[in-house]
C-alpha positions as CSV (number, residue, x, y, z in Angstrom):
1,X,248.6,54.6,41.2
2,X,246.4,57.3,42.6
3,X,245.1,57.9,39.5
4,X,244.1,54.6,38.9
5,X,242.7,54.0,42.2
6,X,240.5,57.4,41.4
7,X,239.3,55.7,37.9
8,X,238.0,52.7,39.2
9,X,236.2,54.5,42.5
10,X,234.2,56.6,39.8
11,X,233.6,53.5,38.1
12,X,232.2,52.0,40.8
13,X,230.3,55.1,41.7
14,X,228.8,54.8,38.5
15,X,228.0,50.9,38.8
16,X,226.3,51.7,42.0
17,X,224.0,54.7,40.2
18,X,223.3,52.6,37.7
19,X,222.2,49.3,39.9
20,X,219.9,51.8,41.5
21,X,218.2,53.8,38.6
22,X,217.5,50.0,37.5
23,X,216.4,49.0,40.8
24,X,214.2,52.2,40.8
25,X,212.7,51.3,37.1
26,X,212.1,47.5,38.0
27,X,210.4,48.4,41.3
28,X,208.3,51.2,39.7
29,X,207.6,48.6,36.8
30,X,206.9,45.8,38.7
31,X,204.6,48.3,41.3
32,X,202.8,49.8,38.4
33,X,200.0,46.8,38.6
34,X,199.9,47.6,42.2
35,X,199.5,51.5,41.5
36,X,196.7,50.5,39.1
37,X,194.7,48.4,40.9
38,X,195.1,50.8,44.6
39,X,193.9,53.6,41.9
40,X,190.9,51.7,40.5
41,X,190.0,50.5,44.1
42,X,190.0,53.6,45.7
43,X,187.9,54.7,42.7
44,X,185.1,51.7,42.8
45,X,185.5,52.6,46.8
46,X,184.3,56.5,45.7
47,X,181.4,54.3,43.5
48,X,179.9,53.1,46.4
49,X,180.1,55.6,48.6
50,X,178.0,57.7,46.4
51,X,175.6,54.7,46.0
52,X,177.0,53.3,42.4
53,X,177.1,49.6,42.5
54,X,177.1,49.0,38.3
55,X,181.5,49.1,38.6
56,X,182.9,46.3,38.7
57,X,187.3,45.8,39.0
58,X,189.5,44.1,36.3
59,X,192.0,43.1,38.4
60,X,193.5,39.8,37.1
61,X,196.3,38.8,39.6
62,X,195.8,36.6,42.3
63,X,198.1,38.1,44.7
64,X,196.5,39.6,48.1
65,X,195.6,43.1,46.2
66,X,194.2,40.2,43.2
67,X,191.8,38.6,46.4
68,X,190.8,42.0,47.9
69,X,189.3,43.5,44.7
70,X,187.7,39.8,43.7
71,X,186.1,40.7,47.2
72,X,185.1,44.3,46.3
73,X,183.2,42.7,43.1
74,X,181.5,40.6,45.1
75,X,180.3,42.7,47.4
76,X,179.6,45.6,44.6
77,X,177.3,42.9,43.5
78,X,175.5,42.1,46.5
79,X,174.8,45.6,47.2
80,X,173.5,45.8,43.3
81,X,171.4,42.9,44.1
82,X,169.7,44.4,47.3
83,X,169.6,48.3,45.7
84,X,167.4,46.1,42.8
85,X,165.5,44.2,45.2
86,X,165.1,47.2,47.9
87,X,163.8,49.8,44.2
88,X,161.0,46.7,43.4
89,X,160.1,46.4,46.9
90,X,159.7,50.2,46.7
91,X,158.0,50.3,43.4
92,X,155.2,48.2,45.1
93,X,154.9,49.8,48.3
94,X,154.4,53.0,46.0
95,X,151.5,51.3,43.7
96,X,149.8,49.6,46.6
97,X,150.0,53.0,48.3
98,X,148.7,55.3,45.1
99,X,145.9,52.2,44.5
100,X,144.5,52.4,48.4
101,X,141.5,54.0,48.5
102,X,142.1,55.3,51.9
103,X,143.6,58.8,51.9
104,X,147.4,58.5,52.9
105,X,149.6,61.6,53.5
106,X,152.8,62.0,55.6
107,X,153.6,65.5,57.8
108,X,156.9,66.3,59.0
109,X,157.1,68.4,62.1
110,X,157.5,72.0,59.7
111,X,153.4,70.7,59.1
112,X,154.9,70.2,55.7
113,X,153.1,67.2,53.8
114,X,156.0,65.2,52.1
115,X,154.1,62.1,50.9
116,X,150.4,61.5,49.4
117,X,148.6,59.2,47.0
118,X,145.9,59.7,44.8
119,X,143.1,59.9,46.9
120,X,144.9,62.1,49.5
121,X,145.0,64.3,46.4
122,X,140.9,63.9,45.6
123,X,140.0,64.8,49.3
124,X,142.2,68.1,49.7
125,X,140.2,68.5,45.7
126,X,144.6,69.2,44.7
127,X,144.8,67.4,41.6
128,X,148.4,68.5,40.5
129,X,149.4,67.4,44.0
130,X,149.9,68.0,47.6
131,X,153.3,67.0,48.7
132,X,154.8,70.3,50.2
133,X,152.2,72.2,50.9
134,X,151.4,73.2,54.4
135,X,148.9,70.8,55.7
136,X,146.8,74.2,57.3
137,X,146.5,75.7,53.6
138,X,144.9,72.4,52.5
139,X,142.2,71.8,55.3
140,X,140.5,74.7,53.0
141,X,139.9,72.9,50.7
142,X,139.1,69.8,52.2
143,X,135.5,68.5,52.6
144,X,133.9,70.3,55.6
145,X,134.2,68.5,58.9
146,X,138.3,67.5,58.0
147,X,139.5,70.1,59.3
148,X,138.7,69.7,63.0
149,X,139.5,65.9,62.3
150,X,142.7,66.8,61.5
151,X,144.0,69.5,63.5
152,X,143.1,67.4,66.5
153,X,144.7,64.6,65.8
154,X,142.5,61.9,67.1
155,X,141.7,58.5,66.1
156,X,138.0,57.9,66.0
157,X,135.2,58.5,63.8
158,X,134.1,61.9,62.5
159,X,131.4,63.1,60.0
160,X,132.3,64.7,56.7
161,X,129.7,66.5,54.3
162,X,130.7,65.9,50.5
163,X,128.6,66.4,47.7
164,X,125.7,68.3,48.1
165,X,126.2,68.2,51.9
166,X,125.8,64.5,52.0
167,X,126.5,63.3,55.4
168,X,129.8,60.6,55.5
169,X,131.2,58.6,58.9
170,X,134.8,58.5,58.2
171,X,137.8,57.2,60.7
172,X,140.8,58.3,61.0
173,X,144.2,56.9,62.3
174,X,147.8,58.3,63.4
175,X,151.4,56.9,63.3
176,X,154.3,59.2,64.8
177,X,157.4,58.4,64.1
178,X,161.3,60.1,63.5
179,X,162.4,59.6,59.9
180,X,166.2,61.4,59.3
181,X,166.1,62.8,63.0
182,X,162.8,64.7,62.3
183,X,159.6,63.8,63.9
184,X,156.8,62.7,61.2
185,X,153.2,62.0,61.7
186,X,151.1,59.3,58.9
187,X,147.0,59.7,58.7
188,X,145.3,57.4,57.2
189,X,141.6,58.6,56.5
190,X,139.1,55.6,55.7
191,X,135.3,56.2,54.9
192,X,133.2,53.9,56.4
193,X,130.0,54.7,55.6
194,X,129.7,51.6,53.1
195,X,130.8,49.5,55.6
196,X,128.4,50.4,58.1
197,X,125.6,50.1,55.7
198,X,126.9,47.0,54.8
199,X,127.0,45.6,58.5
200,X,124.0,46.8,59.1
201,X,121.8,45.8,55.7
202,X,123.7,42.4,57.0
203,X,121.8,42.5,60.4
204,X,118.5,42.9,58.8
205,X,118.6,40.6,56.4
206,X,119.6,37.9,59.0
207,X,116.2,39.0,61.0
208,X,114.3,39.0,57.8
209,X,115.2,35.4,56.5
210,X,114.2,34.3,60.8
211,X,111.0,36.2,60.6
212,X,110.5,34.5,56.6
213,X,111.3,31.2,57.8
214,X,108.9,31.3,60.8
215,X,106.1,32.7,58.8
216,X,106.3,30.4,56.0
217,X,106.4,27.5,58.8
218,X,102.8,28.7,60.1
219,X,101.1,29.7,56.9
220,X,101.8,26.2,55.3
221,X,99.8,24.4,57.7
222,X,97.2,27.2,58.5
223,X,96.3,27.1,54.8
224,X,95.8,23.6,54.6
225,X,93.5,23.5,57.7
226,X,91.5,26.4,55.9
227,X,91.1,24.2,52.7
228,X,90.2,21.0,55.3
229,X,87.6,23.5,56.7
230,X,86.3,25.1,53.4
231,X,86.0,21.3,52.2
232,X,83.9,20.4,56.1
233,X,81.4,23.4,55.7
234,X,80.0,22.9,52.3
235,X,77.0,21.2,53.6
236,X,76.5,23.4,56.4
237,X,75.0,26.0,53.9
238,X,75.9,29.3,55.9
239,X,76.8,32.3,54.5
240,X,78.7,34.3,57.4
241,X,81.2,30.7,57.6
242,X,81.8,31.4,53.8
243,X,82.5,34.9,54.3
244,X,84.9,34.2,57.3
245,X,86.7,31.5,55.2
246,X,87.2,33.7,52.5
247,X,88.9,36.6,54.7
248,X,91.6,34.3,56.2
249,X,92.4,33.0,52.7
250,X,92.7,36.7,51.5
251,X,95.0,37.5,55.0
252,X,96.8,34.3,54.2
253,X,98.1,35.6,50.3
254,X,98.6,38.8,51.6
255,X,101.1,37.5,54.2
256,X,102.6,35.1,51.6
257,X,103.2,37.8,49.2
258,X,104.7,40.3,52.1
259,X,107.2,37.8,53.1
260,X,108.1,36.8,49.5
261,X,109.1,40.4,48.9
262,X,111.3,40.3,52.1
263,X,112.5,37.4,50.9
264,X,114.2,38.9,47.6
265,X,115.5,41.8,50.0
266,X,117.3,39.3,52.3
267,X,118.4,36.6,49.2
268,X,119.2,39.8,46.3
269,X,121.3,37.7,43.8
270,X,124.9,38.8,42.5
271,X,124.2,41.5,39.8
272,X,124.9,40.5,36.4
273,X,126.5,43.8,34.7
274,X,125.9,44.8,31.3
275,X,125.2,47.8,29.0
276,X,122.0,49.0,28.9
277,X,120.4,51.6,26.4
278,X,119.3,53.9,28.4
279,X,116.2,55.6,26.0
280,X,115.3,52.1,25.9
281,X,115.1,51.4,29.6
282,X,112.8,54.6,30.2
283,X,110.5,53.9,27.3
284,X,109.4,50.8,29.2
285,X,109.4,52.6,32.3
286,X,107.2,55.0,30.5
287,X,104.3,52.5,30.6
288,X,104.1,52.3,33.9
289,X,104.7,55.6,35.1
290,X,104.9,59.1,34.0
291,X,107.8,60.8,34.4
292,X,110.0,63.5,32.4
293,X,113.1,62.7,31.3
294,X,115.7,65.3,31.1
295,X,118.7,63.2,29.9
296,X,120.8,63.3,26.6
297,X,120.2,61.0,23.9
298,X,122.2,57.6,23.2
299,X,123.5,57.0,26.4
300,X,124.5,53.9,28.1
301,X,124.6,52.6,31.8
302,X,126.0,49.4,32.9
303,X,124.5,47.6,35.1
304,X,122.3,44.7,35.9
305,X,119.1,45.1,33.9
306,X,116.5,43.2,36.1
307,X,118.0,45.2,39.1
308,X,118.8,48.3,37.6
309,X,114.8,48.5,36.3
310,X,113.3,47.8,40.0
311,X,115.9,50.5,41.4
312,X,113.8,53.1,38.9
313,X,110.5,51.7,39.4
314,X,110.8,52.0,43.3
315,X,112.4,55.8,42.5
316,X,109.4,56.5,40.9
317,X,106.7,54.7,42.4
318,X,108.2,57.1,46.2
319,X,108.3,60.3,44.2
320,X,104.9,59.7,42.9
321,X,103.4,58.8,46.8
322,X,105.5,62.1,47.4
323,X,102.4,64.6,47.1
324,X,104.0,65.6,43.7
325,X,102.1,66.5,40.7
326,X,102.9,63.5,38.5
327,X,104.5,66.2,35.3
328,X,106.6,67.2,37.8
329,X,108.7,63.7,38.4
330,X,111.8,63.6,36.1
331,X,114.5,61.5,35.3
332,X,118.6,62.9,35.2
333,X,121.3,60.3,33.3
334,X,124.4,62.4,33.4
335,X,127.8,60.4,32.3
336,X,130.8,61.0,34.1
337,X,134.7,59.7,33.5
338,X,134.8,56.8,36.6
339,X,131.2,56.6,37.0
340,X,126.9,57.2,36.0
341,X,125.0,59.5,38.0
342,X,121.3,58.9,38.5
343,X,118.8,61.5,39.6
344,X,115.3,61.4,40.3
345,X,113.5,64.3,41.3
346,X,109.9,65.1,42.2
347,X,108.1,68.5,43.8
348,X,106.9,67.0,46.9
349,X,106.9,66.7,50.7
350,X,110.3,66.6,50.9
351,X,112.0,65.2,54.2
352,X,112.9,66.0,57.7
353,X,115.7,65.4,58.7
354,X,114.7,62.2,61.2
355,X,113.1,60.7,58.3
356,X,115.8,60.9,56.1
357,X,118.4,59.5,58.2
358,X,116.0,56.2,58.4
359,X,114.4,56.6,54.9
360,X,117.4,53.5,53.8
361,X,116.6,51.7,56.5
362,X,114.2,48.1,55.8
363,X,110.9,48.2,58.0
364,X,111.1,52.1,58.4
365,X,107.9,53.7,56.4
366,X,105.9,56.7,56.8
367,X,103.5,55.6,55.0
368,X,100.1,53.8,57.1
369,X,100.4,50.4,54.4
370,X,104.2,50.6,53.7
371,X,106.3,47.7,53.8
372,X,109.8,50.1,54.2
373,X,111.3,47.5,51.8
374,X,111.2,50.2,48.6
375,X,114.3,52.8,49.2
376,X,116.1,49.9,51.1
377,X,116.1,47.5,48.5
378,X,117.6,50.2,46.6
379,X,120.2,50.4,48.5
380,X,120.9,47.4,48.2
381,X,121.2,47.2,44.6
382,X,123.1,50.3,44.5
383,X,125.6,48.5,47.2
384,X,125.4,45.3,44.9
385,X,126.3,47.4,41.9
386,X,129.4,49.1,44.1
387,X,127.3,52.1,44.2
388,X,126.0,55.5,46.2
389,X,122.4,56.1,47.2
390,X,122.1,59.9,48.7
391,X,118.6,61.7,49.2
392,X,118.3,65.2,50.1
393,X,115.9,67.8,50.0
394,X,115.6,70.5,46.8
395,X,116.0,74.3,47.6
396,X,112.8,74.7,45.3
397,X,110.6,72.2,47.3
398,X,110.7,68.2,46.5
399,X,113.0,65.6,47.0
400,X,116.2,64.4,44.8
401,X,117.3,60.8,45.2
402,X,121.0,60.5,43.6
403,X,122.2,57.1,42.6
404,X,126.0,57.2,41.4
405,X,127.2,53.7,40.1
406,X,130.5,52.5,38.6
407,X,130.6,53.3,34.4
408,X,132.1,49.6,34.4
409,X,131.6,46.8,36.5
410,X,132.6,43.1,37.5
């Protein structure tokens, strides 16, 4: 009987075992989805916390672990979404940035430039790049007058001298601001000399097409009450009357004629660009003035021809008035990547410096007869064109006058 009792208490040991070895097998198979889906969350969780947003989970069941990784794909492709969106907004920050003609850099507070765009790169003259470089290293190679600019840190306008000591008004602006808990500081350098110019050239053509208007408003009438008089004195028979006639009519074209070549100052037209030969160009030139050209053959300059022919003429027609000996005017084409430069040079006067910083200026001559309309309608082309106009004095006596305009245009 004991023995019996023994056998069946081992058998029921054994029963038990078994029930739970299964129980064990059918929870571990029926947690294995569980298992897998934990595994692969936790991994897509390690995705996005190292900024991966491309993983998406295959997680088929609809059960609450089936609902929380629907919800991690959903938000794995928001985030993909915004990263996409947040890259293109970046990509065109960046091209609007390296584009801007203003000169952008960024300096942390190690004076340690971490962000520039191309022209940042022209001024310091760094073409491989400036980003970090010690912003004190590059001020020595920046264009003189930066420097000071810089290290002071003040908005405002400064002057810089570029090419050939060419004076240039400039401003310059700040931003300070903390960027990963370190202090930053933005300049933004903006030349406005061209703007200037432009504001001013503005000014003086508004007074010119005034004065025009109120001149052409008297000489209509006064020349047809001279042509009423010429017309009442032909049977008086006296000389001196004749004589005084004929003055006032002379007065009366030569006013007409000044304020008609104010007039095409104040109303230039819009340039029409296109290639010109440039051997071409001088050999009609030739006829008028002398000159000696020291270009190379077959080149070409874009530009409006009408405007670009009364640009040289006016060159010319100055450096001839200049006291030079008229062998010793020449001509300088000399083609560059972005642009043509234009130099005409004579042996002459020269300039002060008082006269040069007016010589673009319209009314302002030295000479007893000028009109000061020659070197400011050049200007004015050159401007139209999208150009430079410098003068400055030569080292060997004379004068250079340096026109530097786009190699295309419009």
């Amino acid at each position: 009987m004991f023995l019996l009792e023994l056998v069946d208490f081992d058998q029921a040991l054994l029963a038990a075992f078994g029930i739970v070895v299964l129980s064990l097998l059918l929870t571990r198979y029926f947690l294995r989805d569980i298992r897998e889906g934990l595994s692969a969350l936790e991994l897509g969780l390690l995705n996005l916390k190292d900024g991966e947003y491309a993983t998406t989970l295959a997680y088929q069941n609809k059960d609450e672990l089936g609902k929380l990784c629907e919800l991690y794909n959903d938000t794995a492709l928001k985030l993909r979404s915004e990263k996409h969106w947040l890259y293109q907004r970046e990509l065109l920050l960046d091209k609007v940035t390296q584009s801007s003609p203003e000169v952008l850099f960024l300096v942390n507070d190690q004076q340690q430039v971490i962000f520039s765009n191309i022209a940042a790169r022209r001024f310091f003259n760094c073409p491989i790049g400036i980003d970090g470089k010690l912003i004190d290293n590059l001020l020595n190679t920046a264009p003189k007058g930066a420097g000071a600019a810089i290290s002071d840190r003040k908005e405002g306008l400064f002057t810089l001298a570029v090419d050939d000591n060419e004076p240039q008004t400039w401003y310059m602006s700040t931003g300070s601001f903390t960027l990963n808990n370190q202090a930053h500081t933005l300049f933004i350098l903006k030349q406005m000399t061209r703007e200037l110019s432009r504001q001013e050239v503005a000014v003086w053509k508004k007074v010119i097409r005034v004065i025009s208007h109120e001149l052409n408003n008297s000489l209509g009438p006064i020349s047809s009450m001279l042509h009423s008089g010429k017309i009442l004195s032909e049977n008086l028979e006296e000389a001196r009357l004749a004589r005084v006639f004929s003055t006032i009519d002379e007065r009366i074209k030569h006013l007409s004629d000044f304020v008609q070549g104010y007039g095409k100052f104040a109303k230039l037209p819009e340039p029409k660009i296109q290639a010109n030969d440039w051997t071409n160009l001088l050999s009609e030139l030739a006829s008028q003035w002398q000159f000696v050209d020291l270009s190379e053959p077959d080149q070409t300059i874009h530009a409006d021809p009408v405007q670009l022919e009364q640009l040289l003429i006016n060159l010319l027609k100055n450096a001839h008035e200049s006291g030079s000996n008229p062998e010793d005017v020449s001509i300088l084409l000399a083609q560059r990547k972005t642009d043509s430069c234009i130099m005409v040079m004579d042996k002459g006067k020269g300039m002060s410096d008082t006269v040069m910083a007016s010589a673009l200026i319209p009314f302002y001559s030295t000479k007893a007869s000028g009109s000061g309309l020659g070197l400011a309608l050049c200007r004015e082309i050159t401007d139209a064109h999208h150009g430079q106009i410098a003068l400055y004095n030569r080292d060997e006596g004379g004068l250079v006058v340096r026109v530097v305009l786009p190699s295309q245009s419009g």
